[in-house]
ROTOR-888425 format. One record per atom (N, C-alpha, C, O): atom name; x, y, z; chain; residue in three letters. Coordinates in Angstrom, 2 decimals. Layout:
<recs>
<atom:CA X:X Y:Y Z:Z kette:A rest:ALA>;
...
</recs>
This chain:
<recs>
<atom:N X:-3.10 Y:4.51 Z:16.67 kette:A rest:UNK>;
<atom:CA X:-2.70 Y:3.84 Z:15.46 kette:A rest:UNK>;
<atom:C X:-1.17 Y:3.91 Z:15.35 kette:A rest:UNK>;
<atom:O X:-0.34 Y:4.80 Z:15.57 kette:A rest:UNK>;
<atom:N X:-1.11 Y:2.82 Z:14.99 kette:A rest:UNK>;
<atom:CA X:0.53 Y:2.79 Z:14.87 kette:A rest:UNK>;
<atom:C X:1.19 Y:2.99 Z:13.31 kette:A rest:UNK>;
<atom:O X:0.45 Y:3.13 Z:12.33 kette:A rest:UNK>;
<atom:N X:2.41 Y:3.00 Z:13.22 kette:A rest:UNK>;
<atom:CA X:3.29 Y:3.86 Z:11.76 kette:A rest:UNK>;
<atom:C X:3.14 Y:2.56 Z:11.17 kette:A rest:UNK>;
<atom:O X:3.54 Y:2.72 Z:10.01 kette:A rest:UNK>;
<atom:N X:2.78 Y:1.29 Z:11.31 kette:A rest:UNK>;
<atom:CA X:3.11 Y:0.58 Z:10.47 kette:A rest:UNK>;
<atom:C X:1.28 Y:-0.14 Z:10.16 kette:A rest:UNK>;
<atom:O X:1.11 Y:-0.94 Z:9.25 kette:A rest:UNK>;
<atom:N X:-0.08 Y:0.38 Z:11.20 kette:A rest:UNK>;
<atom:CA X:-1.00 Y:0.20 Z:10.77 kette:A rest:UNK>;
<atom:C X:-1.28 Y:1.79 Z:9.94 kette:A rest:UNK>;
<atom:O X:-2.07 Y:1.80 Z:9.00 kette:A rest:UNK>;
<atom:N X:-0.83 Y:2.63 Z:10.22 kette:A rest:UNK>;
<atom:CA X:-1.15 Y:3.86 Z:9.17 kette:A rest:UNK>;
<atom:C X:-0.75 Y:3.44 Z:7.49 kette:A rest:UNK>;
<atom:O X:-1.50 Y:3.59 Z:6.53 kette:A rest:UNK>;
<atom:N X:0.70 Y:2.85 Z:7.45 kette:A rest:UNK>;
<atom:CA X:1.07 Y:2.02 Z:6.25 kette:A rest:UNK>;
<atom:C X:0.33 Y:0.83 Z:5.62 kette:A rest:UNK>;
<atom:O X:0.16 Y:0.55 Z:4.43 kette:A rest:UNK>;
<atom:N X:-0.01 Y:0.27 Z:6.66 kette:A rest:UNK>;
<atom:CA X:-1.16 Y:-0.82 Z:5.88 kette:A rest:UNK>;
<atom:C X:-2.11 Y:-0.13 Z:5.67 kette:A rest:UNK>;
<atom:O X:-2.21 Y:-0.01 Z:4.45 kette:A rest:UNK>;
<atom:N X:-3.10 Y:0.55 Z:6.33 kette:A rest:UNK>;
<atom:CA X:-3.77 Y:1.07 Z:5.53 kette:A rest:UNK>;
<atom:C X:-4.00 Y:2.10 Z:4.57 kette:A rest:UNK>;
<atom:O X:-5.02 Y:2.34 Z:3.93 kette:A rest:UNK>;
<atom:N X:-2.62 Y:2.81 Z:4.56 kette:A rest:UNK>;
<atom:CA X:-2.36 Y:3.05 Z:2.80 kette:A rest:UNK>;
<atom:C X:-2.20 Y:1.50 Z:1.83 kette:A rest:UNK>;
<atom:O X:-2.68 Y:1.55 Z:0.70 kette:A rest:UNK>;
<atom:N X:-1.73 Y:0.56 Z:2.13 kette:A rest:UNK>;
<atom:CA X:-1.82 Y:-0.03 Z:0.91 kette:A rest:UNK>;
<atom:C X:-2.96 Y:-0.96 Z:0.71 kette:A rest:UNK>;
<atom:O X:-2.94 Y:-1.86 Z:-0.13 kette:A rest:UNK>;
<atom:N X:-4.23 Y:-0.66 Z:1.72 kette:A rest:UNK>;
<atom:CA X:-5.47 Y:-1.33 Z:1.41 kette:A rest:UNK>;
<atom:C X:-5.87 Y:-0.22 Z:0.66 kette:A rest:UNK>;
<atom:O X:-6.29 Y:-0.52 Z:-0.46 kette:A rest:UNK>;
<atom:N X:-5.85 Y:1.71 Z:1.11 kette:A rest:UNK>;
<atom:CA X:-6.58 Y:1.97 Z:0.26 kette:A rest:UNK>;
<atom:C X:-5.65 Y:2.18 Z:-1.46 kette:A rest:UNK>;
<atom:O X:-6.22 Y:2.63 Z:-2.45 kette:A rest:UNK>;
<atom:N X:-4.67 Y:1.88 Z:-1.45 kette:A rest:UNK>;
<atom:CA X:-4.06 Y:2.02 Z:-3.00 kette:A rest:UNK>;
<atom:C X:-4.47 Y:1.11 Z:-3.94 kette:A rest:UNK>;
<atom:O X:-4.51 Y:1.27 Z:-5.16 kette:A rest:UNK>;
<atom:N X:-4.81 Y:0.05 Z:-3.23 kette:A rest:UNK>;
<atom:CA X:-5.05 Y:-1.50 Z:-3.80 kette:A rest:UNK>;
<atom:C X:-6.78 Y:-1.18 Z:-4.54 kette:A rest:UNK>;
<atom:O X:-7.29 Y:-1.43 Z:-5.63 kette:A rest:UNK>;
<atom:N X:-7.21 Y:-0.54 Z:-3.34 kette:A rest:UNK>;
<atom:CA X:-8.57 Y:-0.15 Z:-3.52 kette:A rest:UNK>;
<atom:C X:-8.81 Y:0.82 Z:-4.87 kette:A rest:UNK>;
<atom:O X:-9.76 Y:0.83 Z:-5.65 kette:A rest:UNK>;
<atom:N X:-7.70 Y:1.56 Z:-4.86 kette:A rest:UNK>;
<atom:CA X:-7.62 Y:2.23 Z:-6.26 kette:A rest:UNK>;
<atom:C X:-7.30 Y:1.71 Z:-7.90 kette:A rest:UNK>;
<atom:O X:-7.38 Y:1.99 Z:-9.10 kette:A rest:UNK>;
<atom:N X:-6.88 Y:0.69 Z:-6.86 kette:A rest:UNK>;
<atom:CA X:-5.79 Y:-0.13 Z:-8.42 kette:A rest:UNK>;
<atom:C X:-6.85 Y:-0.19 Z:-9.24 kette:A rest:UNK>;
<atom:O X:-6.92 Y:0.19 Z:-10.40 kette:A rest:UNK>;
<atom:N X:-8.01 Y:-0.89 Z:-8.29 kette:A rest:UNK>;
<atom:CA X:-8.97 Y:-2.06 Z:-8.71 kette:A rest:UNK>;
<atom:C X:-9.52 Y:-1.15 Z:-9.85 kette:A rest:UNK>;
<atom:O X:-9.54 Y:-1.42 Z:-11.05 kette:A rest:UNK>;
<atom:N X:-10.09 Y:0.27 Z:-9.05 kette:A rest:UNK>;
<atom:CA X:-11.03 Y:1.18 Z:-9.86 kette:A rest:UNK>;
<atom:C X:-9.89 Y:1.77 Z:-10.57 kette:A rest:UNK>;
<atom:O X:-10.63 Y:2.63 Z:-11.05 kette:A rest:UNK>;
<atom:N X:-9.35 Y:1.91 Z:-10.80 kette:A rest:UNK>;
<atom:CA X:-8.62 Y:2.35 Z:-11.85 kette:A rest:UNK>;
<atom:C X:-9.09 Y:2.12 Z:-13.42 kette:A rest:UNK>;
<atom:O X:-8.62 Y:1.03 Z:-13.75 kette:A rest:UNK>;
<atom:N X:-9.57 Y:2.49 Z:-14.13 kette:A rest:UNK>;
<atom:CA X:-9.57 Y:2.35 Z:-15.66 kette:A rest:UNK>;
<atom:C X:-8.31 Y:2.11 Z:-16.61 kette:A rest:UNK>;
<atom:O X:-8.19 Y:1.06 Z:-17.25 kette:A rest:UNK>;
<atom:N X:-7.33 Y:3.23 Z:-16.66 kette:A rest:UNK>;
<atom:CA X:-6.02 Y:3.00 Z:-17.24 kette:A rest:UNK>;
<atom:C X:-5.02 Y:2.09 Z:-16.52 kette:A rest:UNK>;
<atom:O X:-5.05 Y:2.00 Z:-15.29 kette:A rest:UNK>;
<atom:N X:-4.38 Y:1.62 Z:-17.05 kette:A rest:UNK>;
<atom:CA X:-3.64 Y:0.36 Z:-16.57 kette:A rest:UNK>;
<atom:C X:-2.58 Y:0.48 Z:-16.24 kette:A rest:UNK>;
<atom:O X:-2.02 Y:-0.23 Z:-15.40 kette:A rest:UNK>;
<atom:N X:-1.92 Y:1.69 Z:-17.01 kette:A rest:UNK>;
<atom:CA X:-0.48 Y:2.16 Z:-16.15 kette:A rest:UNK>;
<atom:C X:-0.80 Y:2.73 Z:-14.44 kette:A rest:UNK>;
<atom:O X:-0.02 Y:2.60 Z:-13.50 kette:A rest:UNK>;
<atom:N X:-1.84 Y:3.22 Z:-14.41 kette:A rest:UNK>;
<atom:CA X:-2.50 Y:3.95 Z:-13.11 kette:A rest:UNK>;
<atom:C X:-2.56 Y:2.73 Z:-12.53 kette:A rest:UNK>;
<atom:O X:-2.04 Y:2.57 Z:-11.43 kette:A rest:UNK>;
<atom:N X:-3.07 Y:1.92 Z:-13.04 kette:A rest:UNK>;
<atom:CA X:-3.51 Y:0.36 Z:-11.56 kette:A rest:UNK>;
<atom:C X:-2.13 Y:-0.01 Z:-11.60 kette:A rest:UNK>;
<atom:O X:-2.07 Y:-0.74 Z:-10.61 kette:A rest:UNK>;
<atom:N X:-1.28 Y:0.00 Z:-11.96 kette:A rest:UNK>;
<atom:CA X:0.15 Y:-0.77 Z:-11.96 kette:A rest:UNK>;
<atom:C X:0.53 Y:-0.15 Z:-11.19 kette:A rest:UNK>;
<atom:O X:0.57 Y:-0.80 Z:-10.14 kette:A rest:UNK>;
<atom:N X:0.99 Y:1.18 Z:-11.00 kette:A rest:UNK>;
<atom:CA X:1.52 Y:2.52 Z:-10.63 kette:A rest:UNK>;
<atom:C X:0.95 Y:1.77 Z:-8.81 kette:A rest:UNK>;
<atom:O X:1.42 Y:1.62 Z:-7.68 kette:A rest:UNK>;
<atom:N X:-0.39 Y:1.51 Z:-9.62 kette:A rest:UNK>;
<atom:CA X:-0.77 Y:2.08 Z:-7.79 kette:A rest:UNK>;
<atom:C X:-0.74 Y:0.40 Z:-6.78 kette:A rest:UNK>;
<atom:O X:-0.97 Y:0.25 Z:-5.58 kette:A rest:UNK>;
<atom:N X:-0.43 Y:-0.47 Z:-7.64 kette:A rest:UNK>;
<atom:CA X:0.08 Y:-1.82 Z:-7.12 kette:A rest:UNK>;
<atom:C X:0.82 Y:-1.65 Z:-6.65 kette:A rest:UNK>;
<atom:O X:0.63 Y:-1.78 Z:-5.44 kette:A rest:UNK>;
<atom:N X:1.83 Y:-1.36 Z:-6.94 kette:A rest:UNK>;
<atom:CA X:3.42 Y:-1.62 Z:-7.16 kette:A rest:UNK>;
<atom:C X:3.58 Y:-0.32 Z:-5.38 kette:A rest:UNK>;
<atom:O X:4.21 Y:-0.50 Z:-4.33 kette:A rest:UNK>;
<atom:N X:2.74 Y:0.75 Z:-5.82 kette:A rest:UNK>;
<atom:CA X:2.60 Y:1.63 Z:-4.10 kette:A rest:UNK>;
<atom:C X:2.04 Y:0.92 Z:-2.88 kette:A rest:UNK>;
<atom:O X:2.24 Y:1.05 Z:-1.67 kette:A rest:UNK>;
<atom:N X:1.15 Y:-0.02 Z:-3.76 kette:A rest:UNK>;
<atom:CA X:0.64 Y:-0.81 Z:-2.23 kette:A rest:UNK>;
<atom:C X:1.24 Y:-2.11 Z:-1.76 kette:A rest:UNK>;
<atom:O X:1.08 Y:-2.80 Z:-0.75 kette:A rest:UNK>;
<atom:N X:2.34 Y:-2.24 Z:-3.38 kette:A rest:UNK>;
<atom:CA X:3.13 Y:-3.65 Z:-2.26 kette:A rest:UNK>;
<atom:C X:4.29 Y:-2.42 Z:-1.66 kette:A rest:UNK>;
<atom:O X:4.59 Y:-2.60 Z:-0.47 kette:A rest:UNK>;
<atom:N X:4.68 Y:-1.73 Z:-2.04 kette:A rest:UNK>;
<atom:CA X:5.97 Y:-0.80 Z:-1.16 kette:A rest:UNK>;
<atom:C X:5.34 Y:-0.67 Z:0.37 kette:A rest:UNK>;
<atom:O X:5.91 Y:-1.16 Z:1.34 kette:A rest:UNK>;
<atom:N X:3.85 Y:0.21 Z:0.47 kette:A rest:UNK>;
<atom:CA X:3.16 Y:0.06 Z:1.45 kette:A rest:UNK>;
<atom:C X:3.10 Y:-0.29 Z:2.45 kette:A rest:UNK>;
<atom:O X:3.10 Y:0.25 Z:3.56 kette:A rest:UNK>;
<atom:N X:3.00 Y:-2.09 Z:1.78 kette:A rest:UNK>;
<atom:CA X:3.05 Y:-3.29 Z:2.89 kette:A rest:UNK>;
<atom:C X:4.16 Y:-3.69 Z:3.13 kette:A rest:UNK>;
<atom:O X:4.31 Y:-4.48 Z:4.06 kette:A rest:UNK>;
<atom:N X:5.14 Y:-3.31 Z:2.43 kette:A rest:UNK>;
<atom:CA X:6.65 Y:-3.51 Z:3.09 kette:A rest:UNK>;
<atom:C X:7.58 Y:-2.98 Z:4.32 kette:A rest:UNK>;
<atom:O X:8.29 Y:-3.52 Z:5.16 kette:A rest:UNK>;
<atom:N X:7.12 Y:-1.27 Z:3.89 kette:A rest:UNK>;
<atom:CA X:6.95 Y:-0.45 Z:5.46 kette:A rest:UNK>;
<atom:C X:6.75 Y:-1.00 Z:6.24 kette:A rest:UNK>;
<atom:O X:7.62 Y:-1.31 Z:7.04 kette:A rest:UNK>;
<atom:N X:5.09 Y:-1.49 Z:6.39 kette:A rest:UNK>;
<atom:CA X:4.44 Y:-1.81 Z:7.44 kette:A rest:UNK>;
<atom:C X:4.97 Y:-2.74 Z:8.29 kette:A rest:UNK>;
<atom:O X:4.84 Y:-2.68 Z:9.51 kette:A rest:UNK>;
<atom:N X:5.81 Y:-3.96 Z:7.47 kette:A rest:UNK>;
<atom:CA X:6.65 Y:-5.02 Z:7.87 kette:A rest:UNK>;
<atom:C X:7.69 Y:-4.89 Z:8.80 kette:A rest:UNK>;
<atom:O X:7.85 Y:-5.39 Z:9.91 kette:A rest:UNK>;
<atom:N X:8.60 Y:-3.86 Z:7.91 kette:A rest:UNK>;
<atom:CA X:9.49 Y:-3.54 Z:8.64 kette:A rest:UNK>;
<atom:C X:9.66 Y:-2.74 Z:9.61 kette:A rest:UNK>;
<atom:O X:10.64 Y:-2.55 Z:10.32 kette:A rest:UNK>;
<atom:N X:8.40 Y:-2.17 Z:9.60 kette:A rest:UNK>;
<atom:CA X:8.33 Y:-1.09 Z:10.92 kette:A rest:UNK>;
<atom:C X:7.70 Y:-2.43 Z:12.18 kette:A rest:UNK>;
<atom:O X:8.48 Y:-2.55 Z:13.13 kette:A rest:UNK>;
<atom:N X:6.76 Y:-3.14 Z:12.21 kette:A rest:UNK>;
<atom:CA X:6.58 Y:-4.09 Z:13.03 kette:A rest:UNK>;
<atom:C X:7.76 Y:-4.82 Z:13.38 kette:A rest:UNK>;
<atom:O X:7.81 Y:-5.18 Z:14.56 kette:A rest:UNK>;
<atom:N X:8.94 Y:-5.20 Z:12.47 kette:A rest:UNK>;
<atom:CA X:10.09 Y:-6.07 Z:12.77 kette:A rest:UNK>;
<atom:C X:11.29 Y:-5.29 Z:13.59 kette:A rest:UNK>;
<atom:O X:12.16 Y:-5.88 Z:14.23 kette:A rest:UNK>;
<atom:N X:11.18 Y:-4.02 Z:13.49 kette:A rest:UNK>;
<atom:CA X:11.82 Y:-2.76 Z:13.96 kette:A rest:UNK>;
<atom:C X:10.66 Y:-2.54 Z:15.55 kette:A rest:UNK>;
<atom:O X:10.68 Y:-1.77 Z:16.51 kette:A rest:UNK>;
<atom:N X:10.37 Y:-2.91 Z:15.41 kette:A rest:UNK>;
<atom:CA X:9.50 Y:-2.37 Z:17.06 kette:A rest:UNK>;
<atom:C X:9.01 Y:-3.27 Z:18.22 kette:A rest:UNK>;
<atom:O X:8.47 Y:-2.77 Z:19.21 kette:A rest:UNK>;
</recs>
């Protein structure tokens, strides 16, 4: 596995949390981690 599929799949499972999330600052919180996430992941693929 690579550093930038380890990063995507943190922000499938954060996303996965958002969803179940009940409180709404918590699903925001945890959006906002899984677009950072997928940004890593980007730039580590554009970097390699």
């Amino acid at each position: 596995m690579t550093q930038a599929d380890h990063y995507r799949e943190q922000s499938d499972k954060a996303r996965r949390l958002a969803e179940a999330a009940k409180d709404p600052e918590a699903s925001k919180k945890l959006i906002e981690m899984a677009e950072e996430f997928r940004l890593y992941a980007e730039r580590l693929e554009q970097t390699y």
